[in-house]
C-alpha positions as CSV (number, residue, x, y, z in Angstrom):
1,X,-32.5,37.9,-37.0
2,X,-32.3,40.0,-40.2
3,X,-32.9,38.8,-43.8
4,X,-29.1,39.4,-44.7
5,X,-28.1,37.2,-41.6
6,X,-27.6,33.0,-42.4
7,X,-29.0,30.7,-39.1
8,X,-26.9,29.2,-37.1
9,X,-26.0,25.6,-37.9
10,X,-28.3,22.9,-35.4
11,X,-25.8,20.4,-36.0
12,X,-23.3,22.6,-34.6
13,X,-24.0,22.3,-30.3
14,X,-22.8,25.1,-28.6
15,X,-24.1,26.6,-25.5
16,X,-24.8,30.4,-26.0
17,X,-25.4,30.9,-22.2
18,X,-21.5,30.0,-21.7
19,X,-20.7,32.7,-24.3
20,X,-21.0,36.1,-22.1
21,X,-19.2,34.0,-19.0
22,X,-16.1,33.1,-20.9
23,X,-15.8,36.3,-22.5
24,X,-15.9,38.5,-19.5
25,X,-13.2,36.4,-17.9
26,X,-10.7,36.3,-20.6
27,X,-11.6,40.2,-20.9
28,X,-10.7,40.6,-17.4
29,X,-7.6,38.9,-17.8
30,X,-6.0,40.9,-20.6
31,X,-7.1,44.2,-18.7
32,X,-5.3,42.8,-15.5
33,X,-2.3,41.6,-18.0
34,X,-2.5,45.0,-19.9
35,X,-3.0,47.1,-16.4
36,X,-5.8,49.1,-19.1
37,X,-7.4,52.5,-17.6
38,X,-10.3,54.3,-18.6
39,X,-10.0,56.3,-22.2
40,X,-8.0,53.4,-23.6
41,X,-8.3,51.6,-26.7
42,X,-9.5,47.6,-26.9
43,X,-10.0,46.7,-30.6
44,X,-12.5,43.5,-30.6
45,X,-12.2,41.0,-33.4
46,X,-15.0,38.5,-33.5
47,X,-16.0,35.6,-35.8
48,X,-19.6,34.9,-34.7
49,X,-19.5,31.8,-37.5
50,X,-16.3,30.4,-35.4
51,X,-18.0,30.7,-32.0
52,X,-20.8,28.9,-33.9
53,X,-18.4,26.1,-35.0
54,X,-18.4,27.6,-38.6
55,X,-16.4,28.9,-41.2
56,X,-15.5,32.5,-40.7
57,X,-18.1,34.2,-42.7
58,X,-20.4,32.3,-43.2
59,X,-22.8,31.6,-40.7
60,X,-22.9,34.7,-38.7
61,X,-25.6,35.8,-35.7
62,X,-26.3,38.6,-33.8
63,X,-27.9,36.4,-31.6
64,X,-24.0,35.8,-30.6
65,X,-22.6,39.0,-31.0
66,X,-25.1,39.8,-28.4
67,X,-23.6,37.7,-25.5
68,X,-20.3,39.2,-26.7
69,X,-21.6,42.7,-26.8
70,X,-22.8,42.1,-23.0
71,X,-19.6,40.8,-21.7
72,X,-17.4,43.6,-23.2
73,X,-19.9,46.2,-21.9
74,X,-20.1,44.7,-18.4
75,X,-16.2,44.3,-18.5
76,X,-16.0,48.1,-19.7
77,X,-18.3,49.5,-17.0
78,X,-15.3,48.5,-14.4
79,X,-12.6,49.9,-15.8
80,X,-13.7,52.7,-18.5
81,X,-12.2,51.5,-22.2
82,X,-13.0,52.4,-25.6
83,X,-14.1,49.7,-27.2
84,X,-13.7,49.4,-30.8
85,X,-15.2,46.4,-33.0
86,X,-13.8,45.4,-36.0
87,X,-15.5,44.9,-39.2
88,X,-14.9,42.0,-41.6
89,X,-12.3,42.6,-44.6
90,X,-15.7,43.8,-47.1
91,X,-14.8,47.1,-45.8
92,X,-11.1,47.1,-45.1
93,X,-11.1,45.8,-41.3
94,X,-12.3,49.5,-40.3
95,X,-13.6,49.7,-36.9
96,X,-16.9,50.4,-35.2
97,X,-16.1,53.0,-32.2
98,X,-18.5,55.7,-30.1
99,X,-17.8,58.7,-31.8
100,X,-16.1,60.1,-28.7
101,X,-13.6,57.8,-29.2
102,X,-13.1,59.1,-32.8
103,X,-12.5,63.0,-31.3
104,X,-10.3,62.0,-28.5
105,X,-8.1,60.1,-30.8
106,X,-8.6,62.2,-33.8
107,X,-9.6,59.4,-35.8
108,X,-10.6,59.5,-39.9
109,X,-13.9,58.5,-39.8
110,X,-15.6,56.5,-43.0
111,X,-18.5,56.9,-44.6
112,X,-20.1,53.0,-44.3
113,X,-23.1,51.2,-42.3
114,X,-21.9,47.8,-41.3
115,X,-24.4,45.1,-42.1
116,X,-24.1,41.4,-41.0
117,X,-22.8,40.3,-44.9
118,X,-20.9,43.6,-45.2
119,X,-18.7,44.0,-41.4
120,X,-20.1,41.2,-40.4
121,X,-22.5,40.3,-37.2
122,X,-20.4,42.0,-34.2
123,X,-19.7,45.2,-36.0
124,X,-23.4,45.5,-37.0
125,X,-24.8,45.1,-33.8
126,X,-22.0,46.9,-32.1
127,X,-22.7,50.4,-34.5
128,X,-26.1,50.0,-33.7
129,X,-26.3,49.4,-29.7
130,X,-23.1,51.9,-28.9
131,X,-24.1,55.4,-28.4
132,X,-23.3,57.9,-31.4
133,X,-21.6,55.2,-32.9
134,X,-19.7,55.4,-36.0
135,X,-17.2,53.7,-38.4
136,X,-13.2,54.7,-38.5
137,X,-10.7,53.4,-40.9
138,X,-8.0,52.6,-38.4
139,X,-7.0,52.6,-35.0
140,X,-3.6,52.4,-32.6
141,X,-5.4,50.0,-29.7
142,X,-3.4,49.8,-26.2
143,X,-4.7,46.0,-26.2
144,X,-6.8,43.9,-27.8
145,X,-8.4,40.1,-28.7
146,X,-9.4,37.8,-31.3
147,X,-11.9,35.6,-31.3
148,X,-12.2,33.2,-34.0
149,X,-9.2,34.2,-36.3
150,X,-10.1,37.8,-37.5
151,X,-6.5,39.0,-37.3
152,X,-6.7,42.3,-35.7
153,X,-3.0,43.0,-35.6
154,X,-2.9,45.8,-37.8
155,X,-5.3,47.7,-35.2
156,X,-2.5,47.3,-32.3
157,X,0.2,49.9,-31.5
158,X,3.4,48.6,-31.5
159,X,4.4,46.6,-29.7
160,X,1.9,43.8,-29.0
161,X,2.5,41.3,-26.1
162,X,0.9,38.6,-26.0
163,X,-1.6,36.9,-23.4
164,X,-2.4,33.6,-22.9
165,X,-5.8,33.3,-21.9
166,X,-7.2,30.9,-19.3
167,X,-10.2,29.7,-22.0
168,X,-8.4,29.2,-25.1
169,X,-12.1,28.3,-26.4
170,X,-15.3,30.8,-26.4
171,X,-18.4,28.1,-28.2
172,X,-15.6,26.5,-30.8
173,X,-13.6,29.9,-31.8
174,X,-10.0,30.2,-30.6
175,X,-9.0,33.3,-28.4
176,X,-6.3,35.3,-28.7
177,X,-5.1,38.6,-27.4
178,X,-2.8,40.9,-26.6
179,X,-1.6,44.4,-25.0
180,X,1.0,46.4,-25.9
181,X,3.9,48.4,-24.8
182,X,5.8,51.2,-25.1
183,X,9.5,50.7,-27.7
184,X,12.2,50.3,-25.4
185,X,14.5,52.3,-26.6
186,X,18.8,53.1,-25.3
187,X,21.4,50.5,-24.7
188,X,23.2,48.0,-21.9
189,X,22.8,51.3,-19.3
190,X,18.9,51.9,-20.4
191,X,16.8,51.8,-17.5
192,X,13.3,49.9,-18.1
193,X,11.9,48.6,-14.6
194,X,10.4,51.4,-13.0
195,X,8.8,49.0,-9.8
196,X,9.9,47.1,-7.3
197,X,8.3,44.4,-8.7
198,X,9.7,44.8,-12.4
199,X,13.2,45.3,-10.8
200,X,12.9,41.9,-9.6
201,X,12.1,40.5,-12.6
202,X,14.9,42.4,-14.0
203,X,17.7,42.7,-11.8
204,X,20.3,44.1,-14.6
205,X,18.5,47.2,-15.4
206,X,19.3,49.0,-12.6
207,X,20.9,51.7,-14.3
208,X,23.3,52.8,-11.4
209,X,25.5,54.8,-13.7
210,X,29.1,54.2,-14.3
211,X,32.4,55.9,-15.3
212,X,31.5,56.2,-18.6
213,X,27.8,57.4,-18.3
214,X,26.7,60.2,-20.3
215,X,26.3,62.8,-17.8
């Protein structure tokens, strides 16, 4: 643990061994929601204080953004995503992303080093355990979640669906999270569903023209 890094409260019981566990599955569940593919976008917002049953911000560990580190990098081996880890609002909620990520998506890349009291614990130990990692003001994410309250909403293209997760709870932070979706855009003869499975769910938006179509 660094010197800039406050211990984790011993009142506070939570099982860290549980932590990597519950955050792969819930991971696993937005990707399957979200249908992600390799090259995409996940913006991750992490309270390490939270999962620690603390205030956000103030009892942070990289002794638990390790186990949360590990479960998005296992969960990322099997499908191929970009991860991108979210600093704390010291430096504007910019993002910690490999810098691969930052060319492929033409990303504007700050000048910052996230430190556990400055980005907080899970963006410092993200920039310095990704490869070529660096920091980026902003991002457009295809999904995302949120654990602990760190509002990462302004990361996520429009527009964001949400995802109930089957672990509401990782140590005592809440999880949210979300993918997103394409505008739909037209009127009543639009056509949306492009499945079988979608048309099902959607039996109106067949889009069998009419007399008035606009061909």
């Amino acid at each position: 643990m660094s010197q800039t890094e406050r211990p984790a409260d011993p009142d506070v019981s939570v099982d860290l061994g549980r932590i990597r566990p519950a955050a792969e599955q819930v991971l696993r569940e937005l990707a399957a929601a979200g249908r992600l593919k390799a090259g995409q976008l996940v913006v991750i917002g992490t309270s390490t204080s939270e999962v620690l049953g603390r205030h956000i911000g103030t009892s942070g560990t990289e002794e638990v953004a390790a186990h949360l580190f590990a479960a998005v990098e296992a969960v990322r081996g099997e499908i191929g995503f970009y991860p991108a880890y979210q600093c704390c609002e010291h430096l504007n909620r910019a993002l910690v992303v490999e810098r691969a990520a930052m060319r492929e998506y033409r990303l504007e890349e700050v000048a910052v080093i996230p430190v556990p009291r400055a980005g907080g614990s899970m963006a410092s130990y993200a920039y310095k355990k990704l490869p070529d990692a660096c920091v980026v003001e902003s991002i457009q994410a295809h999904a995302g979640i949120d654990i602990g309250g760190t509002l990462i909403g302004m990361h996520l293209k429009p527009v964001a669906v949400p995802v109930r997760p089957t672990i509401r709870l990782i140590g005592e932070a809440s999880v949210q999270m979300a993918y997103t979706r394409p505008k739909l855009i037209g009127g009543a003869r639009a056509v949306y569903a492009t499945t079988t499975e979608e048309l099902k769910l959607h039996p109106d938006q067949t889009g069998v023209p009419g007399a008035d179509s606009c061909s």
